[in-house]
N, CA, C and O atoms as a DFTB+ gen file, in Angstrom:
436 C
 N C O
     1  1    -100.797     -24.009      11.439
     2  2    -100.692     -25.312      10.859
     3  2    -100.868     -25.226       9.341
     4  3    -101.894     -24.904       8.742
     5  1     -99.584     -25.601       8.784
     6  2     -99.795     -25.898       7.239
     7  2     -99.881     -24.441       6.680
     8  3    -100.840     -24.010       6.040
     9  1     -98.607     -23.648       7.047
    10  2     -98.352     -22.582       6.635
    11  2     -97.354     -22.315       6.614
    12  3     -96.565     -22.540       7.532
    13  1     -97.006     -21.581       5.236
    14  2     -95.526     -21.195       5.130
    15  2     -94.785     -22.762       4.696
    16  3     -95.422     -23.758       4.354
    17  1     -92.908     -22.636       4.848
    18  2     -92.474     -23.968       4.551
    19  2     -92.111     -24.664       5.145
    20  3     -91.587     -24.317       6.203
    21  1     -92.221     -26.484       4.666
    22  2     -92.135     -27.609       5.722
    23  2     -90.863     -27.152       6.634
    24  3     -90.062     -26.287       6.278
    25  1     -90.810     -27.770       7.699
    26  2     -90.238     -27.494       8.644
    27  2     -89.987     -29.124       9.490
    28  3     -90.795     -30.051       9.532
    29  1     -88.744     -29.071      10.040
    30  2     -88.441     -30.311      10.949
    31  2     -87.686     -30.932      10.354
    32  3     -87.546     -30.527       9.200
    33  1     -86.946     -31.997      10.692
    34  2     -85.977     -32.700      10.621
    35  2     -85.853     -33.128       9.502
    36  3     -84.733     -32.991       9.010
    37  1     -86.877     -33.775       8.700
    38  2     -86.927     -34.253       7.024
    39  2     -87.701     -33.615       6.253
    40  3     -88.320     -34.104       5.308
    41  1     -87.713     -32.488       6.606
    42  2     -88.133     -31.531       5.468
    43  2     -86.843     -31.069       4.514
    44  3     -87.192     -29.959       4.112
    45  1     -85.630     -31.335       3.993
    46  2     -84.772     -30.809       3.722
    47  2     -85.161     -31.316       2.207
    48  3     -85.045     -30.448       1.341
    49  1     -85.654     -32.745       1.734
    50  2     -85.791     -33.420       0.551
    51  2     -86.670     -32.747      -0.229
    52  3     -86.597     -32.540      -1.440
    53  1     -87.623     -32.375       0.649
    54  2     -88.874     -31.622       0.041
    55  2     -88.474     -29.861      -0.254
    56  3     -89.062     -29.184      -1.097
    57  1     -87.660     -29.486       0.399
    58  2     -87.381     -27.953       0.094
    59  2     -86.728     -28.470      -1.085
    60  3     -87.454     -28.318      -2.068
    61  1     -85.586     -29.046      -1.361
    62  2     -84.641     -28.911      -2.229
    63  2     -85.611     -29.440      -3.802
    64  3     -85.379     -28.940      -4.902
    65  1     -86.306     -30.145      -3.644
    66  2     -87.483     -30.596      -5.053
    67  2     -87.986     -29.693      -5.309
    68  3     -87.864     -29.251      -6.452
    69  1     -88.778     -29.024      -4.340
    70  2     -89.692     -27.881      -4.728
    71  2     -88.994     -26.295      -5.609
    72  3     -89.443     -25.597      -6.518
    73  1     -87.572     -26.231      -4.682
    74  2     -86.597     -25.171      -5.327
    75  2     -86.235     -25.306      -6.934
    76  3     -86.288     -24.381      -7.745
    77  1     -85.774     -26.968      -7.267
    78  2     -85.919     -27.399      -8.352
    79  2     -86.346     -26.885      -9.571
    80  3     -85.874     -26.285     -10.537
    81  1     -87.869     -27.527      -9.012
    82  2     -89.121     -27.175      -9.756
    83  2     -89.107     -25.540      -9.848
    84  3     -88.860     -24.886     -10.862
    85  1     -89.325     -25.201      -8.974
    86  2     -89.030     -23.115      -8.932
    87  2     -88.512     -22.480      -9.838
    88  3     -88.967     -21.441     -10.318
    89  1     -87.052     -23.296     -10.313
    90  2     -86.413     -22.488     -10.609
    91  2     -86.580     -22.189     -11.870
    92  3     -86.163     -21.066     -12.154
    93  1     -87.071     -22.824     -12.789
    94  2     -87.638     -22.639     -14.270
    95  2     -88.726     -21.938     -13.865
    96  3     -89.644     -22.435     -14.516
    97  1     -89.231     -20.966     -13.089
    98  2     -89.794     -19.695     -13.021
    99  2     -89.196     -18.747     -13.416
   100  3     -89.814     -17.863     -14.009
   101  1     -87.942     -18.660     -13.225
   102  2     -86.657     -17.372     -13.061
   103  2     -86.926     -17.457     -15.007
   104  3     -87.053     -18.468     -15.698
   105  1     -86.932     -16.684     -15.234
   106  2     -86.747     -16.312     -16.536
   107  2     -85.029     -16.249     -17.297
   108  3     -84.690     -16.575     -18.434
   109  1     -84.232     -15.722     -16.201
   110  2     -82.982     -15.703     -16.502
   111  2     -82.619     -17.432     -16.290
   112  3     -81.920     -17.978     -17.144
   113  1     -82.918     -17.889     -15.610
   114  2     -82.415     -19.183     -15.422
   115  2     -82.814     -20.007     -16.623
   116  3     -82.027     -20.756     -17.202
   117  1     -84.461     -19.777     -17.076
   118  2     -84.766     -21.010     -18.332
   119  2     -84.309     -20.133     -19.325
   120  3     -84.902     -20.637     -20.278
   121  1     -83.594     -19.044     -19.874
   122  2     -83.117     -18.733     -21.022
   123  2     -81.439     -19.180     -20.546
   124  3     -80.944     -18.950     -21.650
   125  1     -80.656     -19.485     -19.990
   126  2     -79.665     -19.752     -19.570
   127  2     -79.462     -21.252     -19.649
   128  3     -78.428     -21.723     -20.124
   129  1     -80.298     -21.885     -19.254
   130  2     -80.368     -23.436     -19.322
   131  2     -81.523     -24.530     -20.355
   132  3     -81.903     -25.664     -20.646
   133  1     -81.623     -23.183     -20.536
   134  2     -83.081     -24.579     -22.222
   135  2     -81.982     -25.172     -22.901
   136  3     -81.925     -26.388     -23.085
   137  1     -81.082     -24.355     -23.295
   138  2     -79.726     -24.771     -24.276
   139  2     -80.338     -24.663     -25.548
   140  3     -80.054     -25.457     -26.445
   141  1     -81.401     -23.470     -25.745
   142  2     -81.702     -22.959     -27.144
   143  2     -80.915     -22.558     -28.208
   144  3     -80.946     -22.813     -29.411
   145  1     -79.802     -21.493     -27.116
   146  2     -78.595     -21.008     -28.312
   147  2     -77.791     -21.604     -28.779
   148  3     -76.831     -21.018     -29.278
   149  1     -77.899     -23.295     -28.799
   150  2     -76.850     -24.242     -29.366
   151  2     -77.708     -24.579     -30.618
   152  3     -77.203     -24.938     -31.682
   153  1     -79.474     -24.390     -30.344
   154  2     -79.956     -25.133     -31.153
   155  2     -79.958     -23.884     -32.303
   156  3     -80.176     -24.248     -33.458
   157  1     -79.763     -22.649     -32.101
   158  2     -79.562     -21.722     -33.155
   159  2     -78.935     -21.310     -33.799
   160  3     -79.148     -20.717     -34.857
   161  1     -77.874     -21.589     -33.184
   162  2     -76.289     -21.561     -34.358
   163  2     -75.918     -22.956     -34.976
   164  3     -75.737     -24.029     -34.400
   165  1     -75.847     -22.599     -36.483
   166  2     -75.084     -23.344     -37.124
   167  2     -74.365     -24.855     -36.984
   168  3     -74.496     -25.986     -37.452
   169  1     -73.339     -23.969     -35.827
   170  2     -72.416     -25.196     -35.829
   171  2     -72.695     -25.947     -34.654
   172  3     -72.131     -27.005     -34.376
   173  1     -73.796     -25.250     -33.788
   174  2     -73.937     -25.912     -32.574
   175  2     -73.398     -26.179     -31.290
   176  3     -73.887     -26.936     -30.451
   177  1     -71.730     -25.108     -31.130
   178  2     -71.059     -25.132     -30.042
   179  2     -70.227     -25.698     -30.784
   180  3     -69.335     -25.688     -29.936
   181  1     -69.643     -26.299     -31.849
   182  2     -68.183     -26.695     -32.144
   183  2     -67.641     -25.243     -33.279
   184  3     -68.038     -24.200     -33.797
   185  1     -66.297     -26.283     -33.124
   186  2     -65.867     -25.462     -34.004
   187  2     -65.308     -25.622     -35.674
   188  3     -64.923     -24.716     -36.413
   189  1     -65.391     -26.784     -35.907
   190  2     -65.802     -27.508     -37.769
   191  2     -66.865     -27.472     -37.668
   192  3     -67.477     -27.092     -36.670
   193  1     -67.440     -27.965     -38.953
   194  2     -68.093     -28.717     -39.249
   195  2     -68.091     -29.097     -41.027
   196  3     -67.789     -28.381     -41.982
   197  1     -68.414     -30.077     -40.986
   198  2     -68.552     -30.959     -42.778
   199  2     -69.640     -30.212     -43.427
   200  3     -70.600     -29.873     -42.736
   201  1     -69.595     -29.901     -44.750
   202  2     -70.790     -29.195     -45.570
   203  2     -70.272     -29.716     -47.328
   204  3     -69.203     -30.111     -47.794
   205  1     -71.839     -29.428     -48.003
   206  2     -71.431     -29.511     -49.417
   207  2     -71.802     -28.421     -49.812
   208  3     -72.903     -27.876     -49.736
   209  1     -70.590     -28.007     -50.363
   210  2     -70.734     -26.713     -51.835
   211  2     -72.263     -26.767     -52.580
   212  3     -72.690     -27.736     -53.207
   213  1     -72.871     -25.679     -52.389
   214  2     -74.441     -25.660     -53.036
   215  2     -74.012     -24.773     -54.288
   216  3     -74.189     -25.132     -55.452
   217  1     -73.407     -23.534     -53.894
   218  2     -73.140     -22.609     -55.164
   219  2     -72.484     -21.526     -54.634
   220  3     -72.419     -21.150     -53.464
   221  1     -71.925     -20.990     -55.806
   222  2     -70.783     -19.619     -55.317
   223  2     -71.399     -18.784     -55.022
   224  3     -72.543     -18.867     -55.470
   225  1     -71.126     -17.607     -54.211
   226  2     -71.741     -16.416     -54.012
   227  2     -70.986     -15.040     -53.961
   228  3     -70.484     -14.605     -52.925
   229  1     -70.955     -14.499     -54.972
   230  2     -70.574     -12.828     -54.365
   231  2     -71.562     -12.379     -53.142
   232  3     -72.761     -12.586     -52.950
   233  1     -70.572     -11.681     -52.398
   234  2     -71.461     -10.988     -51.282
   235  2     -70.937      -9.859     -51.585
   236  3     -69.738      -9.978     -51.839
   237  1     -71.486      -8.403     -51.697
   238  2     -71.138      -7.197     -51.528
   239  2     -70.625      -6.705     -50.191
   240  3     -71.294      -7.012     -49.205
   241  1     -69.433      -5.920     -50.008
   242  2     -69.128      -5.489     -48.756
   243  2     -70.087      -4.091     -48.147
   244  3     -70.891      -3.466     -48.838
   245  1     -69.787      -3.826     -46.792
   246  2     -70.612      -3.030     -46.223
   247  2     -69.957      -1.488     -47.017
   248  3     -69.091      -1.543     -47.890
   249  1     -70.678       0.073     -46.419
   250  2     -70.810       1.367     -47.707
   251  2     -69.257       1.331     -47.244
   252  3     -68.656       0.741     -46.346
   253  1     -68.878       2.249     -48.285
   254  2     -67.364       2.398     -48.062
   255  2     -66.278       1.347     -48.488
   256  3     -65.064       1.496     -48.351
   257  1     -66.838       0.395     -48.959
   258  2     -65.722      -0.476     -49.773
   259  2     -66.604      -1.159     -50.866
   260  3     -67.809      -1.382     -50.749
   261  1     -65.910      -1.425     -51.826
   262  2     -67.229      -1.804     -52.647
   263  2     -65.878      -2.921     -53.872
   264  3     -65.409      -2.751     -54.998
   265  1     -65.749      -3.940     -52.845
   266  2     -65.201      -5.335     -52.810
   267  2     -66.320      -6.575     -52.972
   268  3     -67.187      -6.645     -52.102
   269  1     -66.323      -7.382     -53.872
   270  2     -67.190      -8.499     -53.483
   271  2     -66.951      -9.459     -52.768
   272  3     -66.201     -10.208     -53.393
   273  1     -67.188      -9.865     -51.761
   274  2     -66.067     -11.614     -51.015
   275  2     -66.816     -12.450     -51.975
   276  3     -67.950     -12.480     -52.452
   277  1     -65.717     -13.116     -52.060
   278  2     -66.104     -14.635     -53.015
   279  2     -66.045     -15.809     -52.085
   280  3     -65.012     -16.269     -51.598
   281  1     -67.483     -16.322     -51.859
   282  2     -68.024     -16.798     -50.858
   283  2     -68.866     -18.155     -51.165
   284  3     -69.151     -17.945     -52.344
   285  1     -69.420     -19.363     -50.861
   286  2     -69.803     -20.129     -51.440
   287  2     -71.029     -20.502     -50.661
   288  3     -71.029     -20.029     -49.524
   289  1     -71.871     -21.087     -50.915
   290  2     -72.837     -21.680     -50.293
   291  2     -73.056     -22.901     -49.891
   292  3     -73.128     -23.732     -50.796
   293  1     -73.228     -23.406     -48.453
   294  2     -72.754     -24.369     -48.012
   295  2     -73.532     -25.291     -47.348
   296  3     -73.453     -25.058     -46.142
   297  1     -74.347     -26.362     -47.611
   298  2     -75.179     -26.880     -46.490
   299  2     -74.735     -28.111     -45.598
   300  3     -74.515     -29.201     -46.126
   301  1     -74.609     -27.912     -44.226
   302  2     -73.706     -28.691     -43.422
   303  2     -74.458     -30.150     -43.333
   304  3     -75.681     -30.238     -43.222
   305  1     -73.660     -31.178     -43.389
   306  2     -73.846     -32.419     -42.991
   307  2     -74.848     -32.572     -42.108
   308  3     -75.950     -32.985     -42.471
   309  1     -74.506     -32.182     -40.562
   310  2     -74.811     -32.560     -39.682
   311  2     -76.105     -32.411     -39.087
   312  3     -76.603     -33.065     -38.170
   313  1     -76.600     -31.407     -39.774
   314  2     -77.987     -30.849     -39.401
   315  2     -78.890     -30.112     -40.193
   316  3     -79.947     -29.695     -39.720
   317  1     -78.378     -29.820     -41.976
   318  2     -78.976     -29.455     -42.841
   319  2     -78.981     -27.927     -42.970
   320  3     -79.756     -27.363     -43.743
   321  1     -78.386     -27.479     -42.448
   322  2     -78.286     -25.768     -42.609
   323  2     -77.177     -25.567     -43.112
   324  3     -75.999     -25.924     -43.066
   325  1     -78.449     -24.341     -44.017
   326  2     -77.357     -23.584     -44.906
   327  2     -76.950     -22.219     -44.408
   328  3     -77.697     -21.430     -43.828
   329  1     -75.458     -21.999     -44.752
   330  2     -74.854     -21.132     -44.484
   331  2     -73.903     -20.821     -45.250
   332  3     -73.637     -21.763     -45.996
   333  1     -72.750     -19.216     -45.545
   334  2     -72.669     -18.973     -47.051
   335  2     -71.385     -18.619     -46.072
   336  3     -71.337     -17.900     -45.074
   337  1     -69.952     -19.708     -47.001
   338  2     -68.674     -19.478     -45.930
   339  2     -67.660     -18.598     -46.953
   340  3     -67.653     -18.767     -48.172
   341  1     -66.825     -17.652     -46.257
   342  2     -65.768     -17.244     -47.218
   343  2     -65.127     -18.216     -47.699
   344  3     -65.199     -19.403     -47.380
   345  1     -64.328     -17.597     -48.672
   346  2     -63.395     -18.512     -49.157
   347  2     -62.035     -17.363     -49.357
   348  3     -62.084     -16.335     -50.032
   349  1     -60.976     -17.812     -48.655
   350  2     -59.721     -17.147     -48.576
   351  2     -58.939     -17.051     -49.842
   352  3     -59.034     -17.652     -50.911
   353  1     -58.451     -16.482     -49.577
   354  2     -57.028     -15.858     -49.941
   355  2     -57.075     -15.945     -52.424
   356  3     -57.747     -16.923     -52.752
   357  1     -56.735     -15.458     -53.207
   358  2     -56.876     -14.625     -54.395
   359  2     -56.748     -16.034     -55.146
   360  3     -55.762     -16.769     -55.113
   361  1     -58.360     -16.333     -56.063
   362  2     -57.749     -17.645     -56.903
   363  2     -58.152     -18.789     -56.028
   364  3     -57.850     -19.885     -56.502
   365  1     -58.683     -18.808     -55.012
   366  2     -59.443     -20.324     -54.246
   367  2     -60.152     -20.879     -54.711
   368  3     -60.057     -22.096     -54.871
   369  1     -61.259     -20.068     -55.145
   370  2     -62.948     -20.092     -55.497
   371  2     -62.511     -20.932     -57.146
   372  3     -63.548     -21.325     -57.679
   373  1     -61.515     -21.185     -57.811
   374  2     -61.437     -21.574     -58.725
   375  2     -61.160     -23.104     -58.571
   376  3     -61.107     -23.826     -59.567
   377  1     -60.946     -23.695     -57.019
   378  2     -60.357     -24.955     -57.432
   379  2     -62.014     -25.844     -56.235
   380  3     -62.095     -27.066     -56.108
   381  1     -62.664     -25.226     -55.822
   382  2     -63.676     -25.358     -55.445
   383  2     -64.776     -25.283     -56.513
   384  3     -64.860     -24.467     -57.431
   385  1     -65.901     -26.662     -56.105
   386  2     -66.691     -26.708     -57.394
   387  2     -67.891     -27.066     -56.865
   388  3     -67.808     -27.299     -55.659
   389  1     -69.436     -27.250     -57.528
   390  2     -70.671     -27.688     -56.667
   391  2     -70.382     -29.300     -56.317
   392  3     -69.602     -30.066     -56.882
   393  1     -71.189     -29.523     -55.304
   394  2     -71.065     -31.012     -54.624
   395  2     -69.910     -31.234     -54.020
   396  3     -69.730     -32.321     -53.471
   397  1     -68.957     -30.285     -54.013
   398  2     -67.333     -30.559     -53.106
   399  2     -68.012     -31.020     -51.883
   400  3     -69.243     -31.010     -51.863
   401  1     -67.197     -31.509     -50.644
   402  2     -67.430     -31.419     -49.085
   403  2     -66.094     -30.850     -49.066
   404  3     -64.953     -31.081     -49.466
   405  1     -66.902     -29.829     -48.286
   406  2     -65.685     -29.345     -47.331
   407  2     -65.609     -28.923     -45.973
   408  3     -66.586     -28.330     -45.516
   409  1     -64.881     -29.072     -45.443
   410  2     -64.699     -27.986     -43.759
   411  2     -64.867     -27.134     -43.639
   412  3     -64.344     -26.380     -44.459
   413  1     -65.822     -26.438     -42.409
   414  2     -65.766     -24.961     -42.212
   415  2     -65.118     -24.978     -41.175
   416  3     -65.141     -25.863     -40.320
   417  1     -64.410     -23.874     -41.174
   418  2     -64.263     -23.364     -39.396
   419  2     -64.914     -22.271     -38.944
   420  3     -64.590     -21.173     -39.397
   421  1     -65.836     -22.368     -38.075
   422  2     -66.543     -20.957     -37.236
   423  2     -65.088     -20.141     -36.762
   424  3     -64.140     -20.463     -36.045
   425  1     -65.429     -18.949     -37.533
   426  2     -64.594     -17.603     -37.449
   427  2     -65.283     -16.373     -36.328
   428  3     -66.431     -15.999     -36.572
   429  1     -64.737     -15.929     -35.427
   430  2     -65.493     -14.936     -34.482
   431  2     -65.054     -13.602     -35.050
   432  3     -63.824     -13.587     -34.989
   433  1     -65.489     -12.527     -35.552
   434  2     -64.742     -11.448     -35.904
   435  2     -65.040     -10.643     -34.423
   436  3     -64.551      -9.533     -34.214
């Protein structure tokens, strides 16, 4: 008596709550479902987002090329993070200025 799990005809409500509750034991399950890694990137699961020009940045490339990207500094609208976006193609970085807004697009290399 009163061992092990409920059992009988309406015990089905009570297994399925208790499993529930359980399952944020699993370690793989609450790193899978907190939905932390949205709160750690940037853009948050999209793929724009709105930002203002803070300031330009050379970035040095990795050993073996020794290129600067001309890159700007950017803090997004939506949630206050800063992040430092390329800027494409020879002569851009000249028509871009501080306080611009502009679009990013998250790039996957």
């Amino acid at each position: 008596m009163g061992k092990g799990k409920p059992s009988g005809i309406n015990a089905g409500r009570k297994l399925k709550k208790h499993r529930r509750a359980e399952r944020w034991n699993d370690e793989r399950y609450n790193k899978g479902h907190l939905g932390t890694w949205l709160k750690a990137k940037p853009f948050a699961g999209a793929s724009h987002a709105k930002g203002i020009v803070l300031e330009e940045i050379g970035i040095e490339a990795k050993q073996r090329n020794s290129a600067i990207r001309k890159c700007v500094g950017v803090q997004l609208i939506k949630n206050g993070k800063k992040i430092a976006a390329f800027v494409p193609r020879d002569g851009c970085l000249n028509f871009i200025e501080e306080n611009d807004e502009v679009l990013v697009a998250r790039v996957r290399a």
